[in-house]
PDB file with one MODEL, atoms N, CA, C and O in Angstrom:
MODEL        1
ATOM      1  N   UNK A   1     -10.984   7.945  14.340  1.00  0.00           N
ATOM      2  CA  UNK A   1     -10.345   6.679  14.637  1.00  0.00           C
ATOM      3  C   UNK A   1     -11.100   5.524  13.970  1.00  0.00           C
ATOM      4  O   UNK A   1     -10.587   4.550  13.419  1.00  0.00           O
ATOM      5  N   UNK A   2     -12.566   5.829  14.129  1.00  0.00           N
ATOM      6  CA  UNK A   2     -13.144   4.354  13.261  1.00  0.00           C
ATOM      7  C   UNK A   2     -13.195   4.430  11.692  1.00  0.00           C
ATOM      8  O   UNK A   2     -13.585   3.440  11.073  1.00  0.00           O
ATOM      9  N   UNK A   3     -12.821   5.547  11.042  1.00  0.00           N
ATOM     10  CA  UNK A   3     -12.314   5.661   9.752  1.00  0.00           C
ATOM     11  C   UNK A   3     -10.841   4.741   9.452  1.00  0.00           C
ATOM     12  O   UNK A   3     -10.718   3.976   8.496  1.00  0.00           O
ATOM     13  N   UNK A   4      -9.949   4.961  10.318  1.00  0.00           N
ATOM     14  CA  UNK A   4      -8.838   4.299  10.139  1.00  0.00           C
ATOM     15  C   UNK A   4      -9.107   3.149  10.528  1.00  0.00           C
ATOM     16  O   UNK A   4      -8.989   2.217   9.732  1.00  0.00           O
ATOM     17  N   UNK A   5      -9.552   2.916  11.902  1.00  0.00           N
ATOM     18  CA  UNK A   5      -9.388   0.810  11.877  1.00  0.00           C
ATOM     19  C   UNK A   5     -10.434   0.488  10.832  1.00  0.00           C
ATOM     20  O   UNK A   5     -10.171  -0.597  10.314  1.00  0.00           O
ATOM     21  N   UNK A   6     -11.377   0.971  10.407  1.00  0.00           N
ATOM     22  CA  UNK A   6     -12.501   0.110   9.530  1.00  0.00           C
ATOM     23  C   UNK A   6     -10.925   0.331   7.767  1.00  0.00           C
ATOM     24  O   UNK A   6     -10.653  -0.739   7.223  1.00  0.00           O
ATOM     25  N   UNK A   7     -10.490   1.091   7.433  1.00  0.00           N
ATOM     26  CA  UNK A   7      -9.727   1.298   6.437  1.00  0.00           C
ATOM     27  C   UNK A   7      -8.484  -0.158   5.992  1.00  0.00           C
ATOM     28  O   UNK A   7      -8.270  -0.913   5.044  1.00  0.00           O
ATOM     29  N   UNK A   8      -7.955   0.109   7.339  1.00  0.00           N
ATOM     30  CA  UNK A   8      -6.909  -0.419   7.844  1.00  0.00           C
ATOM     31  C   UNK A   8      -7.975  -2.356   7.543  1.00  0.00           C
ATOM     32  O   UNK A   8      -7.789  -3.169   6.638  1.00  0.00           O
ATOM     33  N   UNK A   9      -8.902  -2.421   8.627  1.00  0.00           N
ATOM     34  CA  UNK A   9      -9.189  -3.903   8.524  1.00  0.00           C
ATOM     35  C   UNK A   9      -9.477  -4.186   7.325  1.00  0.00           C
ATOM     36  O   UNK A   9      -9.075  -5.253   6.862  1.00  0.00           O
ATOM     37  N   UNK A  10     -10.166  -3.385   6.617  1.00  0.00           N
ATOM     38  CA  UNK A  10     -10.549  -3.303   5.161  1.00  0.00           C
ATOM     39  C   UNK A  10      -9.647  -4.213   4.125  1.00  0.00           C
ATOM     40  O   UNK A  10      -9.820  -5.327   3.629  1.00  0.00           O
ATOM     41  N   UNK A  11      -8.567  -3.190   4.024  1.00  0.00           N
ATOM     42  CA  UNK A  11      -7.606  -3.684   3.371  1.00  0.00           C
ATOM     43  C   UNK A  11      -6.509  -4.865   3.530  1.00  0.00           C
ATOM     44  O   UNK A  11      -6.094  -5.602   2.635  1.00  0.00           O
ATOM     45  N   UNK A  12      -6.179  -4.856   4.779  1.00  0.00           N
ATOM     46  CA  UNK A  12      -5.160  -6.030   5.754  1.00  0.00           C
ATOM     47  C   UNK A  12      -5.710  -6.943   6.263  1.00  0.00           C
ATOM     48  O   UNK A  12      -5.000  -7.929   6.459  1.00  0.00           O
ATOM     49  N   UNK A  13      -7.282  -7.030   6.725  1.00  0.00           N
ATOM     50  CA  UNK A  13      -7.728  -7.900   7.340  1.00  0.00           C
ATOM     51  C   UNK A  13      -7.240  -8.396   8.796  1.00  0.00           C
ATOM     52  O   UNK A  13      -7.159  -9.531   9.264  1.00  0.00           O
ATOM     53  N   UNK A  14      -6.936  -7.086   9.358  1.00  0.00           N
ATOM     54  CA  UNK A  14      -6.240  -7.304  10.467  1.00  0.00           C
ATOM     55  C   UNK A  14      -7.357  -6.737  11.714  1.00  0.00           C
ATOM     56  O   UNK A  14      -8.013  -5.695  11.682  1.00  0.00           O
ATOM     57  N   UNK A  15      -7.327  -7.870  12.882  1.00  0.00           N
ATOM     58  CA  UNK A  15      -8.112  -8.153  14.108  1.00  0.00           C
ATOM     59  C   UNK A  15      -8.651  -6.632  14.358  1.00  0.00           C
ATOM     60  O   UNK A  15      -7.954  -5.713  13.927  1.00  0.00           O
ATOM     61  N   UNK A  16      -9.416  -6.447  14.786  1.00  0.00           N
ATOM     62  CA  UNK A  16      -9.740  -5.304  16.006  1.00  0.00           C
ATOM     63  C   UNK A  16      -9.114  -4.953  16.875  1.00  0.00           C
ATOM     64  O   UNK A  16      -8.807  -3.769  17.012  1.00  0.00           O
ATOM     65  N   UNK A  17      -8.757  -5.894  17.697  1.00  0.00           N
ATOM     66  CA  UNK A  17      -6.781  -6.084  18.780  1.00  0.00           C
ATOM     67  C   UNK A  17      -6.034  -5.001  18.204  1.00  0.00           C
ATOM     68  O   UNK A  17      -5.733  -3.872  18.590  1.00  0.00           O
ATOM     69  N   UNK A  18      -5.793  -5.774  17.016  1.00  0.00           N
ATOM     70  CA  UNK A  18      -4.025  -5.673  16.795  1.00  0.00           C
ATOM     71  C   UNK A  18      -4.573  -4.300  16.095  1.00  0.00           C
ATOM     72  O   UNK A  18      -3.530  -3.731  16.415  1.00  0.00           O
ATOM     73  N   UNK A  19      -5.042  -3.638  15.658  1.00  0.00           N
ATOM     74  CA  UNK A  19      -5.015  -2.453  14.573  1.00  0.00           C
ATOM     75  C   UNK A  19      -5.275  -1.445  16.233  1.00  0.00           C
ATOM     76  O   UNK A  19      -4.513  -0.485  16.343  1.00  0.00           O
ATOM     77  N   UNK A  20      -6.305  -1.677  17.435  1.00  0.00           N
ATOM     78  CA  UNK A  20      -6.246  -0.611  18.179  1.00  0.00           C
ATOM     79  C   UNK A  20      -4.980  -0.481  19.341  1.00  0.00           C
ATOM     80  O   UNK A  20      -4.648   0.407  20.126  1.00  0.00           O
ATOM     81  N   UNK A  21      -4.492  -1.758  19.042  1.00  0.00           N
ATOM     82  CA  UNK A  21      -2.637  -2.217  19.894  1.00  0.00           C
ATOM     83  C   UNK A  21      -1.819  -1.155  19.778  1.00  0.00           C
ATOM     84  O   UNK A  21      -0.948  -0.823  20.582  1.00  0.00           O
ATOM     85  N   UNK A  22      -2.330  -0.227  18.009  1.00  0.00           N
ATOM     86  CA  UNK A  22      -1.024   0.581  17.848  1.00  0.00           C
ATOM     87  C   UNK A  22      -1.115   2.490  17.891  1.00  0.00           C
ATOM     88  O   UNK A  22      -2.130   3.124  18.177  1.00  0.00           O
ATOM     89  N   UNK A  23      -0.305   2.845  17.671  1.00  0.00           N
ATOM     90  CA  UNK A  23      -0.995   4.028  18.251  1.00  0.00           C
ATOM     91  C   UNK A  23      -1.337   4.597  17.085  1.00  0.00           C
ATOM     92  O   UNK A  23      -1.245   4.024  15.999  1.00  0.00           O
ATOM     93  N   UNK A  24      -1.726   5.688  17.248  1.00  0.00           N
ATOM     94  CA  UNK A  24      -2.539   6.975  16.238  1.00  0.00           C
ATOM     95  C   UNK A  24      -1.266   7.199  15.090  1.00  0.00           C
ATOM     96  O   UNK A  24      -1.440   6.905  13.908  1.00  0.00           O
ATOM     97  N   UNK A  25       0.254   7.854  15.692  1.00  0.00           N
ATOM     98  CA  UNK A  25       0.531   7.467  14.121  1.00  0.00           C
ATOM     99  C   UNK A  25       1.166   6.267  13.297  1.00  0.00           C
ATOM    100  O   UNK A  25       1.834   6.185  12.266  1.00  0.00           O
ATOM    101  N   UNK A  26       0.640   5.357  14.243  1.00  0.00           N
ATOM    102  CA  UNK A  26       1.009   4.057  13.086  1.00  0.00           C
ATOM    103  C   UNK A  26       0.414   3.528  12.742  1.00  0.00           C
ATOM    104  O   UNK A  26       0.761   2.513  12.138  1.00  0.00           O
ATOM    105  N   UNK A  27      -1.193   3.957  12.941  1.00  0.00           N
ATOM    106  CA  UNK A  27      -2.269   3.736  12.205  1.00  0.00           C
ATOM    107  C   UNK A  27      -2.266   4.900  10.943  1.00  0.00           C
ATOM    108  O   UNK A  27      -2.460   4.587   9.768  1.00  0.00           O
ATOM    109  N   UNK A  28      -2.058   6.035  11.320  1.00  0.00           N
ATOM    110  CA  UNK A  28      -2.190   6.878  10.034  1.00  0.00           C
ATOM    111  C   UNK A  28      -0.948   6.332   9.196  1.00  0.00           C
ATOM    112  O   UNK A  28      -0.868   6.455   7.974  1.00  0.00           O
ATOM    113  N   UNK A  29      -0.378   5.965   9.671  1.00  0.00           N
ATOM    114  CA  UNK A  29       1.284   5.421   8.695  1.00  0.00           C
ATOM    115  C   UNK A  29       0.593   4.171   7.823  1.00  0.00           C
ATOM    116  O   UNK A  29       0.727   3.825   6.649  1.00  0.00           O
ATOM    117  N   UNK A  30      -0.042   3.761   8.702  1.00  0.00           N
ATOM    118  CA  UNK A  30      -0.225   2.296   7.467  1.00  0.00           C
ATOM    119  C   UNK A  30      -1.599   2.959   6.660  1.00  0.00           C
ATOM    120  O   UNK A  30      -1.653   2.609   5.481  1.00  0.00           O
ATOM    121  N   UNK A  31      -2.651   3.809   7.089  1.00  0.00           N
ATOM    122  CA  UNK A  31      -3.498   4.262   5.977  1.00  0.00           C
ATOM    123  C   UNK A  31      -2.696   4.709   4.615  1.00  0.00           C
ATOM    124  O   UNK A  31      -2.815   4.443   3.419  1.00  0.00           O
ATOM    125  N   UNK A  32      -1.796   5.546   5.423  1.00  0.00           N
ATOM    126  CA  UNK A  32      -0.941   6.424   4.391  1.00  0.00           C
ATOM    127  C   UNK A  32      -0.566   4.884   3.469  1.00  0.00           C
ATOM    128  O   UNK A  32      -0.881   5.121   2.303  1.00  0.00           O
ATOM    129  N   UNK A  33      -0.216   3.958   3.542  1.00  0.00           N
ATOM    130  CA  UNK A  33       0.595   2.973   2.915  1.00  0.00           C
ATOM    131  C   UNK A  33      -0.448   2.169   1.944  1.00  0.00           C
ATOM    132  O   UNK A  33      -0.103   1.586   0.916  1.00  0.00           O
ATOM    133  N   UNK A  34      -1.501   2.223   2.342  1.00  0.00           N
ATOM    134  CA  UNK A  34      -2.511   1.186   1.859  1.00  0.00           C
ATOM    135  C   UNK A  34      -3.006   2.272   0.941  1.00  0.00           C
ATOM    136  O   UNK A  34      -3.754   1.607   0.224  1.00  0.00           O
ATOM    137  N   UNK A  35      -3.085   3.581   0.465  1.00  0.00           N
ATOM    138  CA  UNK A  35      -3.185   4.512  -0.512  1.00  0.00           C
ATOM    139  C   UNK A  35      -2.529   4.538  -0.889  1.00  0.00           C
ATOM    140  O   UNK A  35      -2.822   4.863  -2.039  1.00  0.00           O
ATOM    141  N   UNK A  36      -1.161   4.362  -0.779  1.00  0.00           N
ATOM    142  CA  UNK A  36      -0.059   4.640  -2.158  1.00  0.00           C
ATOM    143  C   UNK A  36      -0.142   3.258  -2.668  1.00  0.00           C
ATOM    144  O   UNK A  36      -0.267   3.115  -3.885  1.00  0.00           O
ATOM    145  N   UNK A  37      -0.099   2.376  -2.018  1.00  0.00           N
ATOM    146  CA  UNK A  37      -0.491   0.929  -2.909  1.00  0.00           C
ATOM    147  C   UNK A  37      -1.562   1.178  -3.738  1.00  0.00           C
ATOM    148  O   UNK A  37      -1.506   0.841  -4.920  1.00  0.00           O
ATOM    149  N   UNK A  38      -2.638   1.784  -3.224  1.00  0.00           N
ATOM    150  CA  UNK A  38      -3.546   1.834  -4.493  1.00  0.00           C
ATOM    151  C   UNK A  38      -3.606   2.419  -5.142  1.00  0.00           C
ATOM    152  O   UNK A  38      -4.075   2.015  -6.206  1.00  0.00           O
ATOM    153  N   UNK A  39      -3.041   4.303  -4.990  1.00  0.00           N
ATOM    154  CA  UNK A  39      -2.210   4.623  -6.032  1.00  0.00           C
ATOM    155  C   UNK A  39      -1.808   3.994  -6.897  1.00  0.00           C
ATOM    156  O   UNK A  39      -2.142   4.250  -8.054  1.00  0.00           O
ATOM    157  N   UNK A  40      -1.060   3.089  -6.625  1.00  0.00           N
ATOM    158  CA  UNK A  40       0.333   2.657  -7.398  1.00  0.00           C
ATOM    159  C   UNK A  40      -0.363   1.635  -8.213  1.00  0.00           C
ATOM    160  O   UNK A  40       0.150   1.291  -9.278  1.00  0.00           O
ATOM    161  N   UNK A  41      -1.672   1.030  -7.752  1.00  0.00           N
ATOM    162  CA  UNK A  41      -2.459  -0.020  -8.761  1.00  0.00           C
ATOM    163  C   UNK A  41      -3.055   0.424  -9.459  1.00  0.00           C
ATOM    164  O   UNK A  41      -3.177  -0.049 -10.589  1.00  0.00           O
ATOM    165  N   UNK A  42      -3.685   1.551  -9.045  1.00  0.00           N
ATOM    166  CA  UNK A  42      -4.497   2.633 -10.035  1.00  0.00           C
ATOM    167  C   UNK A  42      -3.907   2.868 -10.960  1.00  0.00           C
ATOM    168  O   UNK A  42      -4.755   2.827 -11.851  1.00  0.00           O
ATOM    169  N   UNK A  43      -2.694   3.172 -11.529  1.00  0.00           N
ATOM    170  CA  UNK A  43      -2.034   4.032 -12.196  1.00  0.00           C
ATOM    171  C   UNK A  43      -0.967   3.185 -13.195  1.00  0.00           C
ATOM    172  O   UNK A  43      -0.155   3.573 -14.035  1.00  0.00           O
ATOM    173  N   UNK A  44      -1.445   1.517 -12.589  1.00  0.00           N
ATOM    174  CA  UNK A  44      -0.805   0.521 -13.275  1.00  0.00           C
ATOM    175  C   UNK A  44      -1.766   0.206 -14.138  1.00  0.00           C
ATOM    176  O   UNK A  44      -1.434   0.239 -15.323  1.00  0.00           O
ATOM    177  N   UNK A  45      -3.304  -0.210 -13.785  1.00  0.00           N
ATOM    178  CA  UNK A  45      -4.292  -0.009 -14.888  1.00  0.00           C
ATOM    179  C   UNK A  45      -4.421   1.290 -15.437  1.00  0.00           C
ATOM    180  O   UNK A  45      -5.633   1.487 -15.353  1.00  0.00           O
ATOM    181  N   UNK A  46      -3.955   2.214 -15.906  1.00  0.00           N
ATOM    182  CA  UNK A  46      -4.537   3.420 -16.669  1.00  0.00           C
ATOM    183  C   UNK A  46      -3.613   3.357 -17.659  1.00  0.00           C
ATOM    184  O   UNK A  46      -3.748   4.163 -18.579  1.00  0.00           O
ATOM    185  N   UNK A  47      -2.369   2.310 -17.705  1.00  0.00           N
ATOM    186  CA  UNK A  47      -1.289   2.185 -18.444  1.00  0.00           C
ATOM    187  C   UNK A  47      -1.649   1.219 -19.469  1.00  0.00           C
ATOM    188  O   UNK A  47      -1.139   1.224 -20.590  1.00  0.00           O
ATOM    189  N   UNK A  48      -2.680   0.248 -19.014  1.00  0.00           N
ATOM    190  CA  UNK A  48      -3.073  -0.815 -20.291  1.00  0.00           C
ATOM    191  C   UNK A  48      -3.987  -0.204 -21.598  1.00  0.00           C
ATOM    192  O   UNK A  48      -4.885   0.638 -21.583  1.00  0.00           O
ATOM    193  N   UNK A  49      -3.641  -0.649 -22.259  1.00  0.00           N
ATOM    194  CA  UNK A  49      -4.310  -0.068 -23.499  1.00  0.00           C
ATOM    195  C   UNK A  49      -5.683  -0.311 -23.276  1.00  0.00           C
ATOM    196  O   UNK A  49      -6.093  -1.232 -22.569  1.00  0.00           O
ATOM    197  N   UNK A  50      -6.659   0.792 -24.081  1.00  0.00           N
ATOM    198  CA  UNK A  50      -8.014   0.449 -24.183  1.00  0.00           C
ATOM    199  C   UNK A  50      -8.735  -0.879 -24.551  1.00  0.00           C
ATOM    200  O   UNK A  50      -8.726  -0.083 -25.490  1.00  0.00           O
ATOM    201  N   UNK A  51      -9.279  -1.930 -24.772  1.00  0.00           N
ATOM    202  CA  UNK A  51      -9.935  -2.824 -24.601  1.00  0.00           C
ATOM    203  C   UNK A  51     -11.467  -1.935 -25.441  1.00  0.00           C
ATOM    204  O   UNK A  51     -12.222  -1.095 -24.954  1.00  0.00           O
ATOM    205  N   UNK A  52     -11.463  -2.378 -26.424  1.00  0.00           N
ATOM    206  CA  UNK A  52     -12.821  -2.034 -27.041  1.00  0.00           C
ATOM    207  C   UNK A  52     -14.088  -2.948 -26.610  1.00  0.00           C
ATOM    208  O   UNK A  52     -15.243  -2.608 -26.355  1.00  0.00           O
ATOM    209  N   UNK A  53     -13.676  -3.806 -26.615  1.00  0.00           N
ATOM    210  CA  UNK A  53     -14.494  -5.298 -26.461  1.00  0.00           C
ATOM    211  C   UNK A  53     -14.056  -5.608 -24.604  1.00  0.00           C
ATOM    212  O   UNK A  53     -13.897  -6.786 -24.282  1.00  0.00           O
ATOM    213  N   UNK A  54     -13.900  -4.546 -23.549  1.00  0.00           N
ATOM    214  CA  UNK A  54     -13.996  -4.553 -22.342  1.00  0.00           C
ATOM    215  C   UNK A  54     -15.220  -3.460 -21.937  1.00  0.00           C
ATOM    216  O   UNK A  54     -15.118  -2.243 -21.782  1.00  0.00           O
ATOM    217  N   UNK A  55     -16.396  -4.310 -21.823  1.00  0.00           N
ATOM    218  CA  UNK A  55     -17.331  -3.507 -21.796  1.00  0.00           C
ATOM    219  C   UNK A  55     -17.700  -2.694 -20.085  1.00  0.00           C
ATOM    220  O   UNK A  55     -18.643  -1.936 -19.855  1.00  0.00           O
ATOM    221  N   UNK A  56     -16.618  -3.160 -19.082  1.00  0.00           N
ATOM    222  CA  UNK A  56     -16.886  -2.675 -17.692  1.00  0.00           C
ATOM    223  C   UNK A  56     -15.860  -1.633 -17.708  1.00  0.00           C
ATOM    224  O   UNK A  56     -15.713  -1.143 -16.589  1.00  0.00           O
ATOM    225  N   UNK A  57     -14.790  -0.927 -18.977  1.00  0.00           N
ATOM    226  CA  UNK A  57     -14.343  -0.096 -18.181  1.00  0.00           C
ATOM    227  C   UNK A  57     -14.729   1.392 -18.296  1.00  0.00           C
ATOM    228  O   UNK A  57     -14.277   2.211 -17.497  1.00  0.00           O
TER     229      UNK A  57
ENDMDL
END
């Protein structure tokens, strides 16, 4: 459980309250959600071309 609210506040910035307000699977529902978002950002940078002269990637 403190994997998911620390995940959950992580990303949403949402209270201590309100993230333990909800139950077990609508906390795993929104983990699940906040990984495919980053999925989905991940995989939006791997699409930009290389950057020679981007020396952090």
């Amino acid at each position: 459980m403190y994997e998911e609210v620390g995940f959950i506040a992580y990303y949403f910035h949402w209270s201590h309250d309100e993230i333990m307000s909800m139950e077990h699977r609508e906390r795993r529902t929104w983990c699940e959600e906040i990984s495919r978002i980053n999925r989905n950002l991940n995989e939006e940078d791997k699409k930009q071309p290389d950057n020679p002269f981007d020396v952090f990637r």
